[in-house]
C-alpha positions as CSV (number, residue, x, y, z in Angstrom):
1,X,-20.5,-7.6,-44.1
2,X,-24.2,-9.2,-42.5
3,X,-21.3,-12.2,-41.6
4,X,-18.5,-10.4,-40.1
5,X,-21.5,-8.4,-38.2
6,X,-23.1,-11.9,-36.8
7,X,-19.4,-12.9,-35.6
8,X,-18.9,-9.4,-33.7
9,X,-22.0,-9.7,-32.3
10,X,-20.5,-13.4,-31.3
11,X,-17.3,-12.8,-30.0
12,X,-19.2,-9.6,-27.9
13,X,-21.1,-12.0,-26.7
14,X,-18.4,-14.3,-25.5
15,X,-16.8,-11.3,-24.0
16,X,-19.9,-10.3,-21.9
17,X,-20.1,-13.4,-20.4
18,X,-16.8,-13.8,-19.5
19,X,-15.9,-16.7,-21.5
20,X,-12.6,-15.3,-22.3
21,X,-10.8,-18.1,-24.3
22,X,-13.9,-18.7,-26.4
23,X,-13.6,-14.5,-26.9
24,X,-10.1,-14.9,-28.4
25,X,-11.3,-17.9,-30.8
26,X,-14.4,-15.6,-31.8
27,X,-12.3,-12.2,-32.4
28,X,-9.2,-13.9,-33.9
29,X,-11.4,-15.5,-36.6
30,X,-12.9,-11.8,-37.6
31,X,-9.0,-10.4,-37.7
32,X,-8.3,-13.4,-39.8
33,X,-10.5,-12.1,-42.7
34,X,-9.1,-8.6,-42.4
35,X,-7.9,-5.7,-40.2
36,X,-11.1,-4.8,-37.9
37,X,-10.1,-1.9,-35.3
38,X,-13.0,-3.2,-33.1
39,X,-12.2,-6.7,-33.1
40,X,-8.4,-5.5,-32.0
41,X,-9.9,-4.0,-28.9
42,X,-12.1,-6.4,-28.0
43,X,-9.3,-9.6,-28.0
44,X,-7.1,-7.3,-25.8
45,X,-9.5,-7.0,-23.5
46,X,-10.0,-10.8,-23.3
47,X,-6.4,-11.4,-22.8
48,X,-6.2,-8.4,-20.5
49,X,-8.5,-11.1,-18.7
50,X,-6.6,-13.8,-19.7
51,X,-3.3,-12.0,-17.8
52,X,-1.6,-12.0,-21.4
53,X,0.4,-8.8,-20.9
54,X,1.8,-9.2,-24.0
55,X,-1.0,-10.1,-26.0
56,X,-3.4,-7.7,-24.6
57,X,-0.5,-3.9,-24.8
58,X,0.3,-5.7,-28.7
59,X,-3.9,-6.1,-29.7
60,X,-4.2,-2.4,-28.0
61,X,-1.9,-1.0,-29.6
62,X,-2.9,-2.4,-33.3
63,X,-6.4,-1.3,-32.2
64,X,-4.4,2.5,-32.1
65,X,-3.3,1.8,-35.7
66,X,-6.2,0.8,-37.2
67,X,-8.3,3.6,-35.5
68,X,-5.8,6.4,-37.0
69,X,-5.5,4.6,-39.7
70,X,-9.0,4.7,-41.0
71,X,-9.1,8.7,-39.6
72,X,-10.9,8.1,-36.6
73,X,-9.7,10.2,-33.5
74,X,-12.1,9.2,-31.0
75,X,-11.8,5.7,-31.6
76,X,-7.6,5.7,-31.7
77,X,-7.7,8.3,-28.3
78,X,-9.8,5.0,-27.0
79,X,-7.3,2.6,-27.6
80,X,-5.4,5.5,-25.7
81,X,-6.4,5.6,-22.6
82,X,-6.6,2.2,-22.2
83,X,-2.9,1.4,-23.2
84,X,-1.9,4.2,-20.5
85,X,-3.1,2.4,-17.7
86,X,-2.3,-1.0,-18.9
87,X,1.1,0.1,-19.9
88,X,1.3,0.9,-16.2
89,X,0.0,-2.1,-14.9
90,X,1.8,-4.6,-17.4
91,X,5.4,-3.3,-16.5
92,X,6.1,-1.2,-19.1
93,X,6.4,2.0,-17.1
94,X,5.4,5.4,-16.2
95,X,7.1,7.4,-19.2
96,X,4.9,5.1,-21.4
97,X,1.8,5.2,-19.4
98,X,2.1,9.3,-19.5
99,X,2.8,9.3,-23.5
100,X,-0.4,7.2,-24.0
101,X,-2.3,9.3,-22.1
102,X,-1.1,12.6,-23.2
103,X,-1.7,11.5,-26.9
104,X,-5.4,10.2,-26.0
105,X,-5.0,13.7,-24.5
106,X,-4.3,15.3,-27.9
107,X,-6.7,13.3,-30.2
108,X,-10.2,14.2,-27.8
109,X,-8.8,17.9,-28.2
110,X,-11.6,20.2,-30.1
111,X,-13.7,17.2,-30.1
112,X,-17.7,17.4,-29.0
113,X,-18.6,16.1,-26.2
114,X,-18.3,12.1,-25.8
115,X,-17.8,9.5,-23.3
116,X,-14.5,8.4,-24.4
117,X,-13.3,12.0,-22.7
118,X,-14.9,10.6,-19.3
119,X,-12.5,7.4,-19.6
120,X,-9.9,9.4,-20.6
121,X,-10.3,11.4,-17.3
122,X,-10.9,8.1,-15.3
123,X,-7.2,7.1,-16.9
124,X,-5.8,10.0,-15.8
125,X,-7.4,10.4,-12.5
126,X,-5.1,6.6,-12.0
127,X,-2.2,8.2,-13.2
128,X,-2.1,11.1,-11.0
129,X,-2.9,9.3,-7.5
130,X,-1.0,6.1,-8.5
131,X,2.1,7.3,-10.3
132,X,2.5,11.5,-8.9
133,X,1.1,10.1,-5.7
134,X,-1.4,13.4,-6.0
135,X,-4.8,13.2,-4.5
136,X,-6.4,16.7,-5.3
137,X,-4.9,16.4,-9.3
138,X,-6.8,12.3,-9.3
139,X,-10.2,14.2,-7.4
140,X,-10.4,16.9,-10.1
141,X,-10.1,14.6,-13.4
142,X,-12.6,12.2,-11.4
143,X,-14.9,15.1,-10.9
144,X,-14.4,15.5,-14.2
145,X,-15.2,12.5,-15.4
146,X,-18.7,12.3,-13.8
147,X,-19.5,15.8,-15.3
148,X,-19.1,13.8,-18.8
149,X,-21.1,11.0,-17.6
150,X,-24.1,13.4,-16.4
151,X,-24.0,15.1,-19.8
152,X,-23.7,11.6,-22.1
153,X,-25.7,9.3,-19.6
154,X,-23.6,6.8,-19.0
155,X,-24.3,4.7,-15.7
156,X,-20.2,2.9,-15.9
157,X,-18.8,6.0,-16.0
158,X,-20.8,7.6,-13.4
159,X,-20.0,5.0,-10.7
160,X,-16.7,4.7,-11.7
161,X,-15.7,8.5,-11.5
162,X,-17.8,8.6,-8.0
163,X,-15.9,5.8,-6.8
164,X,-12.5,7.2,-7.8
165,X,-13.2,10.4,-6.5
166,X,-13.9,8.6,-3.2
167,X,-10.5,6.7,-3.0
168,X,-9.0,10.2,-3.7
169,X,-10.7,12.1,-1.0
170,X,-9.8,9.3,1.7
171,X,-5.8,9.7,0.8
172,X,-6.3,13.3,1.3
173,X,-7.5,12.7,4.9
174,X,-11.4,13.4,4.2
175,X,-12.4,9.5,4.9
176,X,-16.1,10.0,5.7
177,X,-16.8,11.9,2.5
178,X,-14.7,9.6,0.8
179,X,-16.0,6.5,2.0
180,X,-19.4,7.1,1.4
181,X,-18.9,7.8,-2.3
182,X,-17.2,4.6,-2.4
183,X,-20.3,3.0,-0.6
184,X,-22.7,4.2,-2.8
185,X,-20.9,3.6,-6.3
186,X,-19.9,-0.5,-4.6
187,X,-23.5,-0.9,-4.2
188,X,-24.0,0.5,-7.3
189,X,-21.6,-1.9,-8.8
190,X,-22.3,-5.2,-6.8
191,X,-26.5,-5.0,-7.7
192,X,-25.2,-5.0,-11.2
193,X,-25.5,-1.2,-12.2
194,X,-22.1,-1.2,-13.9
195,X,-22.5,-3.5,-16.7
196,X,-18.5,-3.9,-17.4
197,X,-16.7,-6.2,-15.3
198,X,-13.6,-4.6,-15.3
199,X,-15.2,-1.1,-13.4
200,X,-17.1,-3.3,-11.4
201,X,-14.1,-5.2,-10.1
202,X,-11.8,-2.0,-10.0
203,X,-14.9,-0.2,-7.8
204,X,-14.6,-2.4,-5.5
205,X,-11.0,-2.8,-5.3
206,X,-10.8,0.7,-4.6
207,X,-13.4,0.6,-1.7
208,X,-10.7,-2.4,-0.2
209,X,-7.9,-0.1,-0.7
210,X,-9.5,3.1,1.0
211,X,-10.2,0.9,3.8
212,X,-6.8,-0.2,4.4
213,X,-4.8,2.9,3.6
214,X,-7.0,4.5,6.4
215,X,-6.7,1.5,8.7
216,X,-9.9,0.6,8.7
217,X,-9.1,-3.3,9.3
218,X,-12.3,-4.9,9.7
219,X,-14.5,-3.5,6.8
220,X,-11.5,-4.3,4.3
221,X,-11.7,-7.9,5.6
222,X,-15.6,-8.0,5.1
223,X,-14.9,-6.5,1.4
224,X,-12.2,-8.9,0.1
225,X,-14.3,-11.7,1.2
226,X,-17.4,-10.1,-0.8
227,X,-15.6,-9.3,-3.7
228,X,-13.3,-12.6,-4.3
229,X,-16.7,-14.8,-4.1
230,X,-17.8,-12.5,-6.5
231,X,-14.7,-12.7,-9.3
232,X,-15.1,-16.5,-8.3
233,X,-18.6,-16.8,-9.5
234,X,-17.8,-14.8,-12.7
235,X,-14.8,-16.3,-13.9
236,X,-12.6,-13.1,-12.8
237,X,-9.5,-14.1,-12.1
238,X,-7.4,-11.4,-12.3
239,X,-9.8,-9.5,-9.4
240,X,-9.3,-12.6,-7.3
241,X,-5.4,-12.1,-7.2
242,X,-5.7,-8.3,-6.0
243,X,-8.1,-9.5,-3.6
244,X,-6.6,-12.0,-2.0
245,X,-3.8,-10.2,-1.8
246,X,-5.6,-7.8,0.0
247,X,-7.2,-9.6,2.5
248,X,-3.5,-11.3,3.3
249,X,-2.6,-7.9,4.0
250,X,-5.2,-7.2,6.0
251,X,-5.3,-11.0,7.8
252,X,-1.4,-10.2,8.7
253,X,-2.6,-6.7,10.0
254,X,-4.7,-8.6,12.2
255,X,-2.1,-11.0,13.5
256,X,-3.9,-14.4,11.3
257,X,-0.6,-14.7,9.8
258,X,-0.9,-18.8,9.0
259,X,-3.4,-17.6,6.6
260,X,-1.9,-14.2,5.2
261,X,1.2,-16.8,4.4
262,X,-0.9,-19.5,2.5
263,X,-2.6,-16.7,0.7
264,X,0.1,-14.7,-0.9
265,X,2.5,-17.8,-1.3
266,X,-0.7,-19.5,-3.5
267,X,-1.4,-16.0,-5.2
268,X,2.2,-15.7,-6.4
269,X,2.3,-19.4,-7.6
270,X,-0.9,-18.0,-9.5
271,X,1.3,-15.1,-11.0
272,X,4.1,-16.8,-11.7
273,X,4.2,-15.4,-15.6
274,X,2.7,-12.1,-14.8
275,X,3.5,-9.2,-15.3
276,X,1.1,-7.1,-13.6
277,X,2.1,-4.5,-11.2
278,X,0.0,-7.1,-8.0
279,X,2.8,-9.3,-8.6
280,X,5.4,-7.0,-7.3
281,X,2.3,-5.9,-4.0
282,X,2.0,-9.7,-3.4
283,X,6.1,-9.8,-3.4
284,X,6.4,-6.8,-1.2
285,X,3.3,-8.1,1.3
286,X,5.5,-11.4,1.4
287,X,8.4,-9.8,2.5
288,X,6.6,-7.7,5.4
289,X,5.7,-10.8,6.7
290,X,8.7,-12.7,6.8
291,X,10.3,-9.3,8.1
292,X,8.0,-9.4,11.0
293,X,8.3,-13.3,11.9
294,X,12.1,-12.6,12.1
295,X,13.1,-14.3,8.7
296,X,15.2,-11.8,7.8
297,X,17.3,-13.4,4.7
298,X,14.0,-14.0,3.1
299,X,13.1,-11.0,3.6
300,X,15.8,-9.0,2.1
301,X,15.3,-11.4,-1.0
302,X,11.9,-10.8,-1.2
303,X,11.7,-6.9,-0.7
304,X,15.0,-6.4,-3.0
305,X,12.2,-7.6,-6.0
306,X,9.8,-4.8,-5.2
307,X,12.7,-1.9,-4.2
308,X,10.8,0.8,-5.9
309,X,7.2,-0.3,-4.4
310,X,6.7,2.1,-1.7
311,X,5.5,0.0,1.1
312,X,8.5,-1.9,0.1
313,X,10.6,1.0,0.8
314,X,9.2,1.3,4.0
315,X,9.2,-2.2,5.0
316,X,12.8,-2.4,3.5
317,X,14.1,0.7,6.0
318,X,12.2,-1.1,8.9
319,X,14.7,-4.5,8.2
320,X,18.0,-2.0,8.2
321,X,16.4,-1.0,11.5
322,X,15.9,-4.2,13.0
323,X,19.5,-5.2,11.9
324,X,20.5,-1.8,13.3
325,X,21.5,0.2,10.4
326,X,19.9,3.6,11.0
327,X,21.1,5.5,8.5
328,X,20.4,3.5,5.8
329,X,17.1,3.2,7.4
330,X,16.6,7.2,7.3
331,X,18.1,8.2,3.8
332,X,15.4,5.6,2.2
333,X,12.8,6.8,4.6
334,X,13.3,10.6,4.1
335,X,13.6,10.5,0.2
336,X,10.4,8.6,0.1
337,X,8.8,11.2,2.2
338,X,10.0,13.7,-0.2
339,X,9.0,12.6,-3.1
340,X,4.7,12.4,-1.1
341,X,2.9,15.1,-1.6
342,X,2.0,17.2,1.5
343,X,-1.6,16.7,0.1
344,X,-1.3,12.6,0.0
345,X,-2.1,12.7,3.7
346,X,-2.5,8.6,4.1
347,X,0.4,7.5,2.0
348,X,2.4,9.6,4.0
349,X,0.7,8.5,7.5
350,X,2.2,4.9,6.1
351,X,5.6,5.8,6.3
352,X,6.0,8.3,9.0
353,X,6.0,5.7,12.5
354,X,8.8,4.2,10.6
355,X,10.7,7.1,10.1
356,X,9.9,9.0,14.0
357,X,11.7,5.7,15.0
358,X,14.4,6.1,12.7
359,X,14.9,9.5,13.1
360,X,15.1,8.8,17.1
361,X,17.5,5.9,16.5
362,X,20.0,8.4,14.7
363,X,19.6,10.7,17.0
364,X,17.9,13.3,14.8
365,X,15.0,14.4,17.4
366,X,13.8,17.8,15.7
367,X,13.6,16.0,12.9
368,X,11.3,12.9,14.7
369,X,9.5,15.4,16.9
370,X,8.1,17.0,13.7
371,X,7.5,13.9,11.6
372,X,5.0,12.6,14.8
373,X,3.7,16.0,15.1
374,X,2.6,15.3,11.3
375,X,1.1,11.9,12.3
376,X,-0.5,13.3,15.1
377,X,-2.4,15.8,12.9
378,X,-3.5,13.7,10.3
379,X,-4.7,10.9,13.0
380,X,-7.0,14.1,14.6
381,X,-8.1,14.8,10.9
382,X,-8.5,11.3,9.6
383,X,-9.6,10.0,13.0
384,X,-9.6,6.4,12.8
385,X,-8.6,4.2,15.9
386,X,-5.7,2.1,14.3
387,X,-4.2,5.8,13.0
388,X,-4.8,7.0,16.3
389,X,-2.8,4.0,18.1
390,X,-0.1,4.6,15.6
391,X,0.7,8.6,16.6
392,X,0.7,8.0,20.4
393,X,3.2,5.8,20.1
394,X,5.0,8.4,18.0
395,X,4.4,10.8,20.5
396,X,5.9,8.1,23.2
397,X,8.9,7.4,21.7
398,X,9.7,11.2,21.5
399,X,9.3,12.5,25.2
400,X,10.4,11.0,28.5
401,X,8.9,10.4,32.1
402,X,5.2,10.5,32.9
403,X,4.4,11.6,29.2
404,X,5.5,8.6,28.0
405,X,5.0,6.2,30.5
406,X,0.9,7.9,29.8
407,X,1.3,7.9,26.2
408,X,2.8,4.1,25.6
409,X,-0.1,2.6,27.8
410,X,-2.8,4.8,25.4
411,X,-0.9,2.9,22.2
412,X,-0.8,-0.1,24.0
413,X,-4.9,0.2,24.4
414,X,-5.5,0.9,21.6
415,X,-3.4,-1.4,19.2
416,X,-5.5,-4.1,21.6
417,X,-8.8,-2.5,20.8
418,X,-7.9,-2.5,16.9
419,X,-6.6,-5.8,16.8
420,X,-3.1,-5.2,15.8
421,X,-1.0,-7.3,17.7
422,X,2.0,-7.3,16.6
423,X,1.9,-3.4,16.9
424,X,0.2,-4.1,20.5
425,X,3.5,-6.1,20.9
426,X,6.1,-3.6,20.0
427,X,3.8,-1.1,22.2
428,X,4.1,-3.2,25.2
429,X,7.5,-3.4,25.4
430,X,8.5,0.2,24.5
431,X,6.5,0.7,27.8
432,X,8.0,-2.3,29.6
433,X,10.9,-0.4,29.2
434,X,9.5,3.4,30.5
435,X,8.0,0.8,33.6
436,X,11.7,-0.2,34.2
437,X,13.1,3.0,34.7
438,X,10.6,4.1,36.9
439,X,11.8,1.5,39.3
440,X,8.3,-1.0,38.6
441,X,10.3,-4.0,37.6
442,X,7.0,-6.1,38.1
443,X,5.1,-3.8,35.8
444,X,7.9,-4.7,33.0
445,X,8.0,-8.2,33.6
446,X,4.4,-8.4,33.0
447,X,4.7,-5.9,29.8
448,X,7.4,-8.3,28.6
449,X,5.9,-11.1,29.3
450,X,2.7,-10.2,27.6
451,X,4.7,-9.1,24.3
452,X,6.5,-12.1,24.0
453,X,3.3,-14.3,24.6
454,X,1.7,-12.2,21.2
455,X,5.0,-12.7,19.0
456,X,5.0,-16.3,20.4
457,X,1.2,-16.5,18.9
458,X,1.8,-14.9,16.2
459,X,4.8,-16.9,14.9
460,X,8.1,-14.8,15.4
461,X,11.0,-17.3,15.6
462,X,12.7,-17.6,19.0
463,X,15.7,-15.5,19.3
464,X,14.5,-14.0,16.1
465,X,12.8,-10.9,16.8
466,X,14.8,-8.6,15.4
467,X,13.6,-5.2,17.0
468,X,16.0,-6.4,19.8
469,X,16.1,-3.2,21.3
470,X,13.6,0.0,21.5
471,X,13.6,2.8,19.2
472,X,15.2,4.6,22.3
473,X,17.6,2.1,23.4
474,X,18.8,2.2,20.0
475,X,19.5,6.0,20.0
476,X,21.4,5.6,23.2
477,X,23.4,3.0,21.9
478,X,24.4,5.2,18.8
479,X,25.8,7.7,21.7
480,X,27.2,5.5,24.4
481,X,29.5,4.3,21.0
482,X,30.2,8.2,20.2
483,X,31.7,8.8,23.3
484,X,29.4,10.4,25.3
485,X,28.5,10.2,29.0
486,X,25.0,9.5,30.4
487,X,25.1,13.5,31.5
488,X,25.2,14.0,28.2
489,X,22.9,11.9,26.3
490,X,20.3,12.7,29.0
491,X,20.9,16.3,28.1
492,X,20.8,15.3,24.2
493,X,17.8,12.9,24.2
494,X,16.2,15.3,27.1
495,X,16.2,12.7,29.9
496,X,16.9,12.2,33.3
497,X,20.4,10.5,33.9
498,X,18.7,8.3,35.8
499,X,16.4,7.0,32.8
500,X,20.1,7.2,30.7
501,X,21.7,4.5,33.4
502,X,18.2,2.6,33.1
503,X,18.6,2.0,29.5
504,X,22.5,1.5,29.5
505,X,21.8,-1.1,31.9
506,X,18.6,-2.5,29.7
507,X,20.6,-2.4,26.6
508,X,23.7,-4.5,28.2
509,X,21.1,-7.2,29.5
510,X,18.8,-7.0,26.0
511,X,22.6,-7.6,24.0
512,X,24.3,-9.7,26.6
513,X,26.9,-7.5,27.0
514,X,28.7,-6.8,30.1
515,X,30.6,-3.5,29.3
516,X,29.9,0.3,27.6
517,X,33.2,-0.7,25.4
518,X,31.4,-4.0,24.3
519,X,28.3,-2.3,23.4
520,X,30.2,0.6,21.7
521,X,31.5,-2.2,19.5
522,X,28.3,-3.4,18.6
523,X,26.9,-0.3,17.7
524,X,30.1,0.1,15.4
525,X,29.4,-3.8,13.9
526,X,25.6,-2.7,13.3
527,X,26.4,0.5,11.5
528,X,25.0,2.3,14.2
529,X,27.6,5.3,13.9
């Protein structure tokens, strides 16, 4: 017993330093003597490092066995809660992810007080906002989970419950409060107050992923530079994927797209065997970008991998867009919206400029005018500068005249001043447009000129930007091939006839067409009607 005792204290050892290979060696030769519930969990979590999917859920999962095995609850509702999430995160699926946690659940029931409910809580805190999408359900068992770790002392589960509380708080639209949990429990974390790796790595993650969801470019570029020199120095490798593949994210946000490109192509060469869920973000990340550069076949391939990923979705419905296909666009679009809750404030702020401008392209403008009348709340709520940029060009692209001649130069500003450019892009030429119809053909020369010197820059193929025509242009295109005449799609889109021959006469030259029949046909070949 004094043996086996000296090689658990070994193999911890191994574990603690990160030396996860040597950790497999050390635990494997305990399990070789015998079945050893503590051993089970402790090579899983070394593979878990190791990105052994299969190694890691099969060691859990005997770790479950043994625990029940030799009566011990607490011990088998720990091996739990930790196959919930990495159920979840190693592809086997929600359904499994909510039977782990429900019998982890079921085991703490009736049990006193002890820490293994707090990571229970923390488990299902991950469930709620990352599978039901459900902010205030992931606050309260985060809340909960510090509550446990003020009454058992215990510093890892005090920062970690703070900081998830913090992510859930931002994606319900309170970012300050939010934020500044997430500060304090990162510093926490970084200066070496959370003595697993794992929380400290997932702490910060979180902070990167608050950032982002809320727009907040520039501090999630300083954190995923922090934290992948940090899972560098220690040896953690599976922290340097999700990192990296959120600062390409962020980098193609900013318009540094050379470097996005080299880092997700090297971080899926990385994941090539793995089956963690950052595989299928680094796919869908991948196929955003080639959306946006105009390489549309590559694209489709990439975001067809990742369908049910929702900024996949989204990203998917934008392509059917570009190529023209607006209903398509709008059935995806609208079901994803329905299945958000009105609570999950930012995830919904993610999807709704793409589906005001599908909405508009069908020709459904209730339906757009309240989607950016949601956007524009959540921007005043949230108040960040990128979300800000975002709703006014919602608002643009549902009014006419002066409104939105005002309204695309205030997106156009700000897009610059966030350092979005290929937003900035779009922006400008959405008011290049308004400018031609107004009769200031210099003024939309120099908006189009400017937008097509930024997708230049930033690497869109020539002749391949697929947003070819405007949101609007798009919806009068869908009517001219219904039939109708410019009295009455000014009267349907609420604009002037003389803004309705404007964009008839834009949309001929932007298609090279030469005739309302020839653009009819169009529409018809793009699925447009």
């Amino acid at each position: 017993m004094k043996e086996i005792g000296r090689d658990q204290a070994t193999a911890h050892e191994s574990l603690r330093r990160g030396a996860w290979a040597e950790a497999v060696g050390a635990y494997a030769s305990i399990l070789a003597v015998g079945d050893d519930p503590i051993a089970e969990e402790g090579i899983a979590q070394a593979y878990w490092w190791l990105d052994d999917g299969l190694q890691c859920l099969r060691h859990r999962e005997a770790a479950y066995r043994s625990h029940r095995d030799r009566g011990d609850d607490v011990g088998a509702a720990r091996a739990a809660t930790s196959l919930a999430w990495d159920a979840l995160l190693f592809g086997q699926g929600p359904a499994v992810a909510r039977g782990w946690i429900a019998r982890a659940g079921d085991l703490l029931e009736g049990k006193p007080l002890v820490v293994e409910h707090g990571w229970y809580a923390v488990r299902a805190a991950e469930l709620a906002l990352s599978v039901d999408e459900d902010p205030v359900s992931a606050l309260a068992w985060s809340e909960r989970a510090c509550a446990t770790a003020r009454q058992v002392a215990d510093a890892d589960l005090a920062f970690t419950g703070q900081a998830y509380a913090g992510l859930s708080m931002v994606m319900a639209g309170d970012v300050e409060s939010g934020i500044r949990l997430l500060d304090g429990a990162v510093a926490a974390a970084t200066a070496g107050d959370v003595a697993d790796p794992m929380w400290m790595g997932k702490i910060c993650c979180w902070l990167i992923v608050a950032c982002r969801q809320s727009q907040d470019i520039g501090r999630a570029a300083e954190w995923s530079a922090r934290v992948q020199e940090i899972s560098r120095e220690r040896n953690l490798a599976p922290l340097t994927s999700v990192c990296r593949i959120q600062y390409a994210a962020v980098q193609m946000e900013r318009g540094v797209w050379g470097d996005a490109d080299l880092q997700l192509r090297s971080t899926l060469a990385s994941l090539t065997a793995s089956r963690r869920e950052s595989r299928v973000e680094a796919v869908a990340q991948l196929g955003e970008l080639r959306r946006r550069q105009g390489r549309l076949a590559e694209a489709e391939s990439l975001l067809r991998q990742a369908e049910f990923f929702g900024p996949a979705i989204v990203s998917r419905a934008r392509l059917r867009l570009d190529q023209g296909d607006a209903p398509t666009a709008w059935t995806a679009l609208s079901d994803h919206l329905a299945g958000l809750p009105a609570t999950n404030l930012l995830a919904r702020a993610a999807v709704l400029p793409a589906a005001v401008e599908a909405a508009l392209a069908l020709g459904r403008t209730e339906d757009a005018q309240l989607l950016a009348a949601e956007l524009d709340a959540t921007a005043d709520l949230v108040g960040t500068e990128p979300l800000r940029a975002f709703a006014a060009a919602a608002s643009a692209s549902i009014v006419s005249g002066t409104a939105a001649l005002s309204r695309w130069r205030d997106a156009v500003h700000r897009f610059n001043a966030c350092g979005l450019r290929y937003e900035e892009a779009r922006a400008r030429r959405a008011l290049a447009e308004e400018l031609a119809a107004f009769g200031d053909q210099a003024g939309a020369r120099e908006q189009q000129h400017d937008a097509a010197s930024i997708l230049a820059d930033l690497g869109v193929r020539s002749g391949a930007d697929s947003s070819i025509l405007t949101t609007r242009q798009a919806a009068v295109l869908r009517l001219i091939a219904a039939g109708k005449t410019n009295a009455e799609i000014a009267r349907e889109l609420t604009l002037s006839e003389h803004t309705v021959h404007r964009h008839v006469a834009n949309i001929l030259t932007e298609l090279g067409l030469t005739s309302r029949a020839a653009a009819a046909a169009y529409a018809t070949n793009a699925h447009l009607i």
